[in-house]
C-alpha positions in Angstrom: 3.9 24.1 -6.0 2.8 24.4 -2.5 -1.2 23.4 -2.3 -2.1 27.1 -0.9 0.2 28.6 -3.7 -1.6 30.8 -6.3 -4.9 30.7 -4.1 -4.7 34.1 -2.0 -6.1 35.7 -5.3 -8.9 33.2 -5.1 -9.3 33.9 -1.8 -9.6 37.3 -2.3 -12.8 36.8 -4.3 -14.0 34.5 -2.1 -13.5 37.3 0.8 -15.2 39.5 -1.3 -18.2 37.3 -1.5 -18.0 36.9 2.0 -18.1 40.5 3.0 -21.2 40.6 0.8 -22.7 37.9 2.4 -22.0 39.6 5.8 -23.5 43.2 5.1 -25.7 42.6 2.3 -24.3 45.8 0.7 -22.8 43.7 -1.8 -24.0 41.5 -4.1 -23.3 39.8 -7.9 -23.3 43.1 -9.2 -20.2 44.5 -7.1 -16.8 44.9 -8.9 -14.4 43.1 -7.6 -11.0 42.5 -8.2 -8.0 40.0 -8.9 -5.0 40.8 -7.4 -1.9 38.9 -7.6 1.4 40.8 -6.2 2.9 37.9 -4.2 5.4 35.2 -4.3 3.4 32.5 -4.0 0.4 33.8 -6.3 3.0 34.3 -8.6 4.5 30.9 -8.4 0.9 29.8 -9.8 1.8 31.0 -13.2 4.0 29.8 -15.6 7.3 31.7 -16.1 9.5 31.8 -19.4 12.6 33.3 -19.1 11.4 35.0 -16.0 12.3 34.6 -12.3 10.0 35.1 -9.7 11.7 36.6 -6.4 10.0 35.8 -2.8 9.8 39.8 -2.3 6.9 39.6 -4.8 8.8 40.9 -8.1 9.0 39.2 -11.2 11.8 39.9 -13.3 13.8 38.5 -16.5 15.1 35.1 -15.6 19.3 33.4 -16.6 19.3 33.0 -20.6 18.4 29.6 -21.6 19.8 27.5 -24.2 18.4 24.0 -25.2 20.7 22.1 -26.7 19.8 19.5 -29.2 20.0 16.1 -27.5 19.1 12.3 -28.3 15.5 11.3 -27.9 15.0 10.1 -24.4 12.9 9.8 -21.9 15.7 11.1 -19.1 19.0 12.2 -19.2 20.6 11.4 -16.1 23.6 13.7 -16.5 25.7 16.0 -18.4 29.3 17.4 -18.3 31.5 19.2 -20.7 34.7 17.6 -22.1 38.0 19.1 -22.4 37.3 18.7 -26.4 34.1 21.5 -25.8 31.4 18.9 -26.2 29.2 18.0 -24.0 28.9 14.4 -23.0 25.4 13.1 -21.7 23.8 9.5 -19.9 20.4 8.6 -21.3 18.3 6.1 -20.6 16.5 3.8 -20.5 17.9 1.6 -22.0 21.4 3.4 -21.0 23.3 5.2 -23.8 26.6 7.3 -23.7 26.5 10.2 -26.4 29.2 13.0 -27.4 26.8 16.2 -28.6 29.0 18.6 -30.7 27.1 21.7 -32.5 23.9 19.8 -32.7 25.6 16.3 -34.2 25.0 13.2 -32.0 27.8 10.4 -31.5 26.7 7.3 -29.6 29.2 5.5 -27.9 28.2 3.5 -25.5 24.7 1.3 -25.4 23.8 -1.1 -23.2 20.9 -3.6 -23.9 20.1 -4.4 -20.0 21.3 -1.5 -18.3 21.2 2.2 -17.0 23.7 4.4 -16.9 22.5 6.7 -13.7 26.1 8.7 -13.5 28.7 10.5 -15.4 31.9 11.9 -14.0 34.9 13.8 -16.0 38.6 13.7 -14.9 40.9 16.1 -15.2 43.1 14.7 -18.5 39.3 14.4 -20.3 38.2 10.9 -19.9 34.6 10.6 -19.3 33.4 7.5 -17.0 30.1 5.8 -16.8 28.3 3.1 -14.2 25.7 0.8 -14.6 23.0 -0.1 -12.9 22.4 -2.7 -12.3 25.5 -4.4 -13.1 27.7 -2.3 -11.2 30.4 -1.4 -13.7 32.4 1.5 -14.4 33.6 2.5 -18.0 35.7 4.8 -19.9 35.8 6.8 -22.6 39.1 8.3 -23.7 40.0 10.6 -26.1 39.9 9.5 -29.7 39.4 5.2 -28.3 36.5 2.9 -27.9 34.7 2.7 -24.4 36.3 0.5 -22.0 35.6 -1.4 -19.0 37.7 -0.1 -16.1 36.2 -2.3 -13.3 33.5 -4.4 -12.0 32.8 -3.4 -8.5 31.4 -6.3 -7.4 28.1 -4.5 -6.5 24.2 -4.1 -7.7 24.3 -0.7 -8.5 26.7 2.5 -9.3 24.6 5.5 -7.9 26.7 8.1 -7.7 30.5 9.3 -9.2 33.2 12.6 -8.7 36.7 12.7 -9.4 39.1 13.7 -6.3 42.8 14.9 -7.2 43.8 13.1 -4.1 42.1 9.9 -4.3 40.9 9.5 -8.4 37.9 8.8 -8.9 35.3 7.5 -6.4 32.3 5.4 -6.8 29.4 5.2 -4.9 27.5 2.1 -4.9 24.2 0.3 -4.1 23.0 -3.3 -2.4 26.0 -3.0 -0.4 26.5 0.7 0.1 30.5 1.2 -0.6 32.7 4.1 -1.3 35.5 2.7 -3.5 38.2 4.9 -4.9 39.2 3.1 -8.4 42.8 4.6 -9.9 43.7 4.3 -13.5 44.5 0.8 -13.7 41.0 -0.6 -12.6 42.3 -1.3 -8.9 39.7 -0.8 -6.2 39.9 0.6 -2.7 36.9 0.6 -0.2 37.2 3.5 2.3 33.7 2.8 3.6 31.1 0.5 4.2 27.6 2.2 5.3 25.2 0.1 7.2 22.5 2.1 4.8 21.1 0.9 1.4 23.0 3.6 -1.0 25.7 5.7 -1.7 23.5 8.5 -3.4 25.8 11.6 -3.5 29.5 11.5 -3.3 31.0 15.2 -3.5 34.9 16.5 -2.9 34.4 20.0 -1.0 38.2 21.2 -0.2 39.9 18.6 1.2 37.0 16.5 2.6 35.2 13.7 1.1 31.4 13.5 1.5 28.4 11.0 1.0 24.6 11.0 1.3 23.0 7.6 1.8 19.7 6.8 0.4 17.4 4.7 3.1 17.8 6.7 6.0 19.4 10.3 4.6 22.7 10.3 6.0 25.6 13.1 4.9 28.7 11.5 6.0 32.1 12.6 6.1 34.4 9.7 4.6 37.4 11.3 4.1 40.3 8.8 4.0 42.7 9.0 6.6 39.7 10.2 8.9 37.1 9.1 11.6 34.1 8.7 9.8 31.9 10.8 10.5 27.9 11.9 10.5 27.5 15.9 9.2 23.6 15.3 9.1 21.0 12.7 10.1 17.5 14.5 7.7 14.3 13.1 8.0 14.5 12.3 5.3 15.2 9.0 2.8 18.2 10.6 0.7 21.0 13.0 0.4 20.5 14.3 -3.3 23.1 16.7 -3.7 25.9 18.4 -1.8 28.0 22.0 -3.1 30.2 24.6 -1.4 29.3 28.3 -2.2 31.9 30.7 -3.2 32.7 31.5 0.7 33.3 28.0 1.1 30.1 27.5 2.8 28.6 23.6 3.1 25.2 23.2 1.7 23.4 19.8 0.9 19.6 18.5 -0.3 17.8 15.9 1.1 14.4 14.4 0.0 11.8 11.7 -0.3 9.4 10.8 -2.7 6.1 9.4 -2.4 5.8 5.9 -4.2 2.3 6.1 -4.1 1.3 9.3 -6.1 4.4 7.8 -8.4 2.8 4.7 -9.0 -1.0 6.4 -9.6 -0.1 9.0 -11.7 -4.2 9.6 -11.7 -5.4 9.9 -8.4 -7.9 12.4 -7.8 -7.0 14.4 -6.2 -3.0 14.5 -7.1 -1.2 14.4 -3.3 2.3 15.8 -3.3 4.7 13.5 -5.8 7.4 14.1 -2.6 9.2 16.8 -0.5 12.8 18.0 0.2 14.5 20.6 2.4 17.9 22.3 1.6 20.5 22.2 4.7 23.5 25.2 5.3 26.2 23.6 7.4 27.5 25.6 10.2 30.1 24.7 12.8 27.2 24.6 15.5 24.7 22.0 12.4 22.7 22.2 9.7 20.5 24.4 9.8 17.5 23.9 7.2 17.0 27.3 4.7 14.4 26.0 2.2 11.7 23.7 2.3 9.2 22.1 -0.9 6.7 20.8 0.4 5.2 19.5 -2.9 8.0 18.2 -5.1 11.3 16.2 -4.0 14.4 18.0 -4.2 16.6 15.8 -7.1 19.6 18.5 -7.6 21.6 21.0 -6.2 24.3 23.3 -7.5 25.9 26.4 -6.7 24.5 29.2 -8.9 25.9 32.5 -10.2 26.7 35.4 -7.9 27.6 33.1 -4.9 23.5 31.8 -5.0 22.4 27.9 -4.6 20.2 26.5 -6.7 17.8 23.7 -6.1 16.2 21.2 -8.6 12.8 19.7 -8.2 11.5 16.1 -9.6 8.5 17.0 -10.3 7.4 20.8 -12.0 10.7 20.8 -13.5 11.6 24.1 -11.5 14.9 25.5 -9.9 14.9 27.4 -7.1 17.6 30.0 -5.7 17.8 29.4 -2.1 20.0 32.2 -0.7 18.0 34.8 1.2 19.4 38.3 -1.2 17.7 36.2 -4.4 15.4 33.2 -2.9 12.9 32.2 -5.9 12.2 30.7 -8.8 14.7 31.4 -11.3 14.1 28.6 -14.2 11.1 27.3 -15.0 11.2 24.4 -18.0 8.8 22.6 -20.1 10.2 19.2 -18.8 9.3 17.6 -15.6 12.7 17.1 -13.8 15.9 18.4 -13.1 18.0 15.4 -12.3 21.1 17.3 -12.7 23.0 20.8 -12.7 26.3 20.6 -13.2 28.9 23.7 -13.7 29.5 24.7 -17.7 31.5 27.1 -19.5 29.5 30.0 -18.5 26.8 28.8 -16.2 25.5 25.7 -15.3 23.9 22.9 -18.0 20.6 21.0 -16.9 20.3 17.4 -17.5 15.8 16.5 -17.5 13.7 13.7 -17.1 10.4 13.4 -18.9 11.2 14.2 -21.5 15.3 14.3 -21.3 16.6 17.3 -22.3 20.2 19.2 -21.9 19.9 23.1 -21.2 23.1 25.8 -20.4 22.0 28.3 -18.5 24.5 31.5 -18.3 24.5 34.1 -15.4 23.3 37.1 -17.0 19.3 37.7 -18.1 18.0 36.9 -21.1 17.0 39.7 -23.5 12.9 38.4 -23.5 10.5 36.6 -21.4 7.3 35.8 -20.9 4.8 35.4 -17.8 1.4 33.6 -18.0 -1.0 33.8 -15.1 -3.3 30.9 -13.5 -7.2 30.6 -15.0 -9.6 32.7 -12.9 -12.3 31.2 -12.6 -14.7 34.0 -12.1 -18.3 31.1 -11.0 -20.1 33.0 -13.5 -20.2 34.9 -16.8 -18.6 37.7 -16.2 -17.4 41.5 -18.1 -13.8 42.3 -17.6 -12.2 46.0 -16.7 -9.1 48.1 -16.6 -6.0 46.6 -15.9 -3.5 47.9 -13.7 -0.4 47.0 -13.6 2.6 47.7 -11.0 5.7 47.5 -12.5 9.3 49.4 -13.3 10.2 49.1 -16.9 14.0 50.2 -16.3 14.9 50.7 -19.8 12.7 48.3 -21.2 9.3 47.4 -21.7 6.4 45.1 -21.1 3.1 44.5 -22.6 -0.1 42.9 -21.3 -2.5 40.6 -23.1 -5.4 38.9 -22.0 -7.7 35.6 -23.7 -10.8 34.2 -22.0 -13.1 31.3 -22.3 -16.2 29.2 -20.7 -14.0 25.8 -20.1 -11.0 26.0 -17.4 -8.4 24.7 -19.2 -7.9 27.1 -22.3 -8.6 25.5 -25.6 -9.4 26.1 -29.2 -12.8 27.7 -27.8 -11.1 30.6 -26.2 -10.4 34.1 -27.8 -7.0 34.9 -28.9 -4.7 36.7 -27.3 -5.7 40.6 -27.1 -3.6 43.4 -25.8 -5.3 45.6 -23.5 -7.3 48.3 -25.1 -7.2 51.9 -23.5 -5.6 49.9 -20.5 -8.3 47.7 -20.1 -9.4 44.1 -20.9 -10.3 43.4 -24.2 -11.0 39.7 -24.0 -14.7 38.7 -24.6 -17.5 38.2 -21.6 -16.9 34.4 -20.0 -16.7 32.1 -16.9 -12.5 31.9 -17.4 -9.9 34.6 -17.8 -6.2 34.1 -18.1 -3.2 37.5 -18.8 0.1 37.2 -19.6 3.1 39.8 -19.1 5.5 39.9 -21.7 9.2 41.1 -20.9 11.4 43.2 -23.2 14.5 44.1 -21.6 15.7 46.8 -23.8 18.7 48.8 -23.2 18.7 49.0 -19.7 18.2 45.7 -17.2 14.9 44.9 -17.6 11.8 45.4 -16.2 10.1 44.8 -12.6 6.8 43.6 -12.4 5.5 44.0 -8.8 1.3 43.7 -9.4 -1.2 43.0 -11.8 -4.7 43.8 -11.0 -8.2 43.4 -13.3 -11.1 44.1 -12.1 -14.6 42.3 -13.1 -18.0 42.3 -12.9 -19.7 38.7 -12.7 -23.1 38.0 -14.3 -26.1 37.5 -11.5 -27.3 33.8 -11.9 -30.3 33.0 -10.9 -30.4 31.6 -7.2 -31.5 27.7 -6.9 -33.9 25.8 -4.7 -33.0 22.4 -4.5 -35.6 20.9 -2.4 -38.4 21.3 -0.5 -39.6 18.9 2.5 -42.5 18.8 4.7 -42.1 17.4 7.8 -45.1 14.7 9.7 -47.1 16.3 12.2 -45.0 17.4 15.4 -41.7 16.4 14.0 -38.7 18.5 12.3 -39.0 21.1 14.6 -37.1 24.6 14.5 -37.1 25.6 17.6 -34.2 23.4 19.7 -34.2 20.3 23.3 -32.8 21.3 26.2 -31.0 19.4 28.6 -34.2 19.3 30.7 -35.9 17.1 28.0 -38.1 19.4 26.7 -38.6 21.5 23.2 -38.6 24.7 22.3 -40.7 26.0 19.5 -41.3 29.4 18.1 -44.1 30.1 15.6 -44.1 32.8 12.9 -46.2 34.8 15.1 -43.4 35.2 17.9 -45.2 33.1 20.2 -42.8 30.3 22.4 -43.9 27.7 23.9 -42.2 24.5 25.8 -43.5 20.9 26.3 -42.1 17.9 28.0 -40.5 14.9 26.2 -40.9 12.9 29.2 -42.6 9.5 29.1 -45.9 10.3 30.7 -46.1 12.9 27.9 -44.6 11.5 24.9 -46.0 7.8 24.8 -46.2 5.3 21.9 -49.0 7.9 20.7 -46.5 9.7 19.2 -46.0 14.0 19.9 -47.2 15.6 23.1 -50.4 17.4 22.6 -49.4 21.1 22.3 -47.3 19.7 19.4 -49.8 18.0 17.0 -50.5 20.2 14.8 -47.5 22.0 14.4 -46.2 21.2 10.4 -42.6 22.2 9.6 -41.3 22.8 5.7 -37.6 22.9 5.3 -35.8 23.3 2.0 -32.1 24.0 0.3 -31.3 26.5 -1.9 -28.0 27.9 -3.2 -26.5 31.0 -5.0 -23.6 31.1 -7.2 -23.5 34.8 -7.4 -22.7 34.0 -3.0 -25.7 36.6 -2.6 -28.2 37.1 0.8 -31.3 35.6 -0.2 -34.3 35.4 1.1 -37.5 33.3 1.0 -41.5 33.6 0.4 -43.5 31.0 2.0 -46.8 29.9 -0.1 -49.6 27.0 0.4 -51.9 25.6 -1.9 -54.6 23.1 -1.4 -54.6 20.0 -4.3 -57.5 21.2 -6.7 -57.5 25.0 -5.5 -56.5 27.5 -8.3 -54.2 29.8 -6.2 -51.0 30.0 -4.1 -51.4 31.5 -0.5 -48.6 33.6 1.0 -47.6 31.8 4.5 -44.7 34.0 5.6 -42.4 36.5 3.2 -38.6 37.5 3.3 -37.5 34.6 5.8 -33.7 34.5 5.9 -33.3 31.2 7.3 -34.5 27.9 5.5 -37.2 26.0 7.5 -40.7 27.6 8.5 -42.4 26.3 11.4 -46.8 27.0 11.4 -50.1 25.4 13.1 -51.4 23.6 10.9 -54.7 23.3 13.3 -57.0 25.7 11.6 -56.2 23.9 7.7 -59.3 21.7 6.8 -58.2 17.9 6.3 -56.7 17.1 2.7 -53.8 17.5 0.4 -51.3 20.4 0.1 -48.5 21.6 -1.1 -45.8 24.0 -0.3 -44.1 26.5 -2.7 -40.8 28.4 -2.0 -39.4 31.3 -3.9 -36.1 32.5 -3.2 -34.7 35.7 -4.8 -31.2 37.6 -4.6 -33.3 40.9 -4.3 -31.4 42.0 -1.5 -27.7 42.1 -2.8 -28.8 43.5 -6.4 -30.3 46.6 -8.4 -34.2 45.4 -9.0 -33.8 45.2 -12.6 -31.0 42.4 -12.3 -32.6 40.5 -9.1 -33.2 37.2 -10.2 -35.4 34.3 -8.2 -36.3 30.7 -8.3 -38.8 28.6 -7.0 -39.4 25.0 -5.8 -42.7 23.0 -4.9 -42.9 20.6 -2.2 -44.2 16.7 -2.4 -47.9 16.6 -1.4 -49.1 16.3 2.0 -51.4 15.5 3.6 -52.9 17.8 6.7 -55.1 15.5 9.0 -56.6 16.9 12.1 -59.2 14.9 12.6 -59.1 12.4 15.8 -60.2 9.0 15.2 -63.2 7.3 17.0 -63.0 4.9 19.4 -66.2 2.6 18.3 -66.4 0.5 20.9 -65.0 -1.1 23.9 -65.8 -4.7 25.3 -64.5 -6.1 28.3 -64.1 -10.3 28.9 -63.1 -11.7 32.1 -61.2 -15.1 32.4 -60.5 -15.6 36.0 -58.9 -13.2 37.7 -57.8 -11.7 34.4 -59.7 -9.1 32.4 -59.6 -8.7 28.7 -60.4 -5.6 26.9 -61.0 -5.1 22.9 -61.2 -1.5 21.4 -62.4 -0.9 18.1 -60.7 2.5 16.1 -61.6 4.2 13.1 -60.3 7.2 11.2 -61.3 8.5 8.4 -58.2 10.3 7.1 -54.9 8.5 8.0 -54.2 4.9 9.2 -54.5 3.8 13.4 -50.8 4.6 14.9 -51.8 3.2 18.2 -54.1 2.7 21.2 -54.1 3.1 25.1 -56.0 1.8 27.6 -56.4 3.1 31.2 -58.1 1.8 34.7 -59.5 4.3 36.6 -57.5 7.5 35.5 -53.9 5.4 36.1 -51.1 5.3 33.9 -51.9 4.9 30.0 -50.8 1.2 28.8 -50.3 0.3 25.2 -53.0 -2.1 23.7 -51.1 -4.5 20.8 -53.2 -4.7 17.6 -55.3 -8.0 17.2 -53.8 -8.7 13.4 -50.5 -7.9 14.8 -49.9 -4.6 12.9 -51.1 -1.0 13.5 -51.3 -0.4 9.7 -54.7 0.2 8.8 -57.9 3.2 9.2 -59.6 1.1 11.1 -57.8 -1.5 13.8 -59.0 -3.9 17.1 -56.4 -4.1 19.7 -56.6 -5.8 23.2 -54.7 -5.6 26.8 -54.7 -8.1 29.8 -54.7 -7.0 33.2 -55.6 -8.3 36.3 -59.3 -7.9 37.4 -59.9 -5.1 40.0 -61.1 -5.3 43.2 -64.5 -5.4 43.5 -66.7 -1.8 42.7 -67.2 1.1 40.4 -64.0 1.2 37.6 -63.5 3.8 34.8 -61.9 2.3 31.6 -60.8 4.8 29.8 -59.4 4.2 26.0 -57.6 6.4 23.1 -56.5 5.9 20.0 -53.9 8.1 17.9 -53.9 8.5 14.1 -50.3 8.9 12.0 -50.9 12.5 12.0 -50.7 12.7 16.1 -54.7 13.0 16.1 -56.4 11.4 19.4 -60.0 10.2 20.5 -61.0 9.0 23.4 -63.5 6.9 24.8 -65.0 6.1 28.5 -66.9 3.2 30.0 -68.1 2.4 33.5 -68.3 -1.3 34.7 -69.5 -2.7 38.2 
């Protein structure tokens, strides 16, 4: 099915959450609602004996009939013989069998080969071709298999019988059309430059073949200019059929190797895609589209309707506009084949292989089961309602639920709705089913199923709390002028410069020092509004104290300035208060890391000065008592602040000696000035005055 298929009534909650979010009228104890009365929410479901239509009605499907068959893994095709059985290709390896009222007749096995195709004439003889080997047998009447003739080629892909040219073969390696009369003699009327002859079809008097490499339908009719009908975009034809107005209409598709060959990738990409083409005299014009599952068959339906196969879902589609939908839905996973029967069509599967007739009028039962909800939470379920025109019949509903998605020996039974409501137990999942009785008249319509629910409030979640270093982490925002923007809880703004002068190897500009910002993530299942409670506690003090209360966003920005130096921590509580009756509010809480709040400046000890020649030395000694040196700066009378580099060679310690070189001033009166700055932005200074 398409990715966004079944997920509008997913959506739908999620919109609902949304709105909630938005107003903050909402919250986890709103009803809400899933809907499903469209085609493609539909096609999320899995249909029995029902057909979903693309006007957003479900209604009881074409009678299916499973006919016992061989174990296989595929069957690769089917047709009826003159003698009323049906006569099917198995593989691998490849087996010919005659079914006949359930009793199996094996007649042809090969140890090393396939046998892809099957084609009928019209005296009864059934023919086979291998792959590889590229033979073609025959089965008459009564007589052991025979070998009619060896093409010469890797590969018989494809077969049909023509009343004008017997039958022709369509071949791989070299990609041949070779029309093969009764006595085994072989004709080539043409040689494609492409990799296989795919699909070979007889539509009134023309003769036509799909390549597989580069997804050609040609027209090869003898006695004719070859012709192209189609270059697709894509890598094969896969089936051609004329409707009952004689209108063209062909398949085309690719498969992707790579979901083929890892069958467990995570997540599963599309296992191919496929389009179905209506031939016109102006083109083809393309009428149907799978964008999830290559296109494998094609056949013309009942009531002048074309029907499409997929390779993967095992699902056929009619593609005509008056009944476009999905109008069989099997157990198996592909419909290699649909051929015309004695009152329908039979299918021909692959994993497993299976043969089904399928007749043109409805069966007398079906049965509809929905996707999983999956509701986030716990959650009651309500009425019911249910859109639908019985028409003569009837249809029940029944619901199960459970706390795992895919349903299980832990879920409830099925229960029918009580008083039109659910009946199925409290849980996380929810799945309801629609059961079809067609009764006396022609069956019912469904056109909507809708349940409503009320989901359990969970507890919101706080994840984690952070407290940023001194002047850092802020949550106000820079501008392009280099400069920072910070509100504080009180309302007041202020701006400082970023630019060098200001914001030197010393870490934050001054205004910002003390400024401490706490961020933290929290989450709500329920998708309520929360909102947050800011407390601070000092390490040894017996009780929180509120910071700031109902903050919607989730960072706090204070001064930390008038805290005395030590440890703290920060507690936030979130609750869902706002979305939800007080007795069902529910809130959680998270404590920070400790930090530490320094805001004391170090001391500058003591400043020497040693001349060498014209240069000048000077050593600084500073001390903190808190947090470890971050740096020290000296200046010469009032100039520009000039880093001093640490004597050990690392600023790593409460208490540090560092030393500059510059050149010795002219003679007179010079101010050297120096500061230090602690981790936590803190900074002392210091003044001399030499001669």
């Amino acid at each position: 099915m398409p990715p966004a298929a079944g997920m509008r009534s997913s959506i739908i909650v999620l919109i609902v959450i949304l709105l909630a979010a938005l107003t903050g009228s909402a919250g986890a104890v709103s009803t809400l609602y899933w809907l499903t009365d469209e085609y493609s929410e539909f096609l999320s479901g899995t249909p029995t004996g029902v057909s979903l239509l693309e006007v957003g009605r479900a209604v009881l499907g074409s009678a299916v009939e499973k006919l016992e068959t061989p174990d296989a893994q595929y069957v690769w095709g089917a047709v009826r013989g003159r003698d009323g059985a049906t006569y099917v290709v198995t593989g691998t390896p490849g087996r010919l069998y005659r079914i006949d009222r359930g009793d199996f007749e094996l007649l042809l096995e090969m140890e090393t080969q396939d046998l892809p195709v099957i084609a009928t004439g019209p005296d009864g003889t059934i023919y086979v071709g291998t792959s590889p080997g590229g033979e073609i047998y025959r089965v008459c009447a009564g007589e052991e298999p025979e070998l009619l003739c060896d093409t010469g080629e890797g590969y018989v892909w494809s077969m049909v019988w023509s009343k004008e040219h017997g039958l022709l073969v369509g071949t791989g390696e070299a990609a041949k059309v070779i029309a093969v009369d009764s006595e085994g003699r072989m004709e080539v009327i043409h040689e494609s430059t492409d990799l296989n002859i795919v699909v070979l079809a007889v539509i009134g008097d023309r003769v036509l073949a799909g390549t597989g490499g580069d997804g050609l339908l040609l027209d090869v009719t003898p006695g004719r200019k070859v012709s192209v009908v189609y270059d697709t975009p894509y890598d094969e034809i896969s089936g051609a059929v004329s409707s009952s107005d004689g209108t063209l209409y062909f398949a085309a598709t690719s498969v992707n190797m790579e979901c083929v060959l890892d069958e467990f990738a995570d997540p599963q990409p599309p296992i191919g895609d496929g389009s179905v083409y209506r031939v016109s005299e102006g083109g083809a014009i393309e009428i149907w589209r799978s964008e999830v599952a290559p296109v494998v068959s094609l056949a013309a339906g009942p009531n002048g309707s074309i029907w499409a196969g997929t390779g993967a879902g095992g699902r056929v589609f009619s593609v005509r506009p008056s009944e476009a939908g999905l109008v069989v839905d099997l157990d198996e996973e592909e419909i290699l084949a649909m051929l015309p029967g004695p009152e329908g069509l039979i299918f021909a599967t692959g994993s497993p292989g299976s043969v089904y007739e399928v007749s043109a009028g409805r069966s007398e039962s079906g049965r509809y089961e929905s996707e999983v909800l999956d509701a986030t939470t716990s959650a009651s379920w309500g009425r019911c309602s249910v859109r639908a025109e019985e028409r003569g019949g009837r249809l029940n509903v029944s619901s199960r639920s459970g706390n795992v998605e895919e349903p299980d020996d832990t879920w409830s039974t099925w229960s029918d709705l009580v008083d039109g409501s659910i009946a199925s137990p409290r849980a996380r999942f929810l799945q309801w089913a629609v059961e079809f009785d067609r009764g006396r008249g022609s069956g019912p319509v469904m056109h909507a199923v809708e349940i409503a629910f009320l989901r359990e409030n969970v507890a919101p979640e706080v994840v984690r709390v952070e407290v940023h270093p001194a002047g850092e982490g802020f949550s106000g925002c820079r501008n392009s002028a280099g400069s920072v923007s910070q509100t504080l809880a009180s309302g007041v703004e202020i701006t400082y410069s970023l630019s060098v002068s200001e914001h030197s190897a010393l870490g934050a500009p001054p205004v910002a020092r003390g400024l401490r910002t706490v961020e933290w993530i929290a989450s709500d299942m329920n998708g309520d509004i929360l909102s947050f409670d800011v407390y601070v506690k000092g390490e040894g003090d017996g009780e929180w104290g509120l910071m700031e209360e109902e903050l919607e966003r989730t960072l706090h920005t204070w001064d930390s300035v008038s805290m005395p130096d030590g440890d703290y921590r920060i507690k936030v509580v979130a609750t869902d208060a706002a979305g939800n009756r007080a007795d069902l509010a529910a809130s959680a809480e998270a404590i920070s890391p400790v930090f530490t709040v320094d805001n004391t400046p170090p001391r500058v000890d003591g400043i020497e000065l040693e001349r060498d020649g014209t240069v000048v030395l000077v050593t600084a000694s500073v001390r903190d008592a808190a947090s470890p040196v971050a740096g020290v700066e000296v200046s010469i009378d009032y100039g520009e602040w000039m880093p001093a580099f640490p004597v050990d060679g690392m600023f790593d310690s409460r208490s540090e000696e560092a030393t500059l070189r510059f050149e010795d001033p002219a003679p007179g009166e010079h101010a050297v000035a120096v500061r230090g700055a602690d981790r936590a932005g803190n900074i002392g200074v210091a003044r001399i005055v030499v001669k």
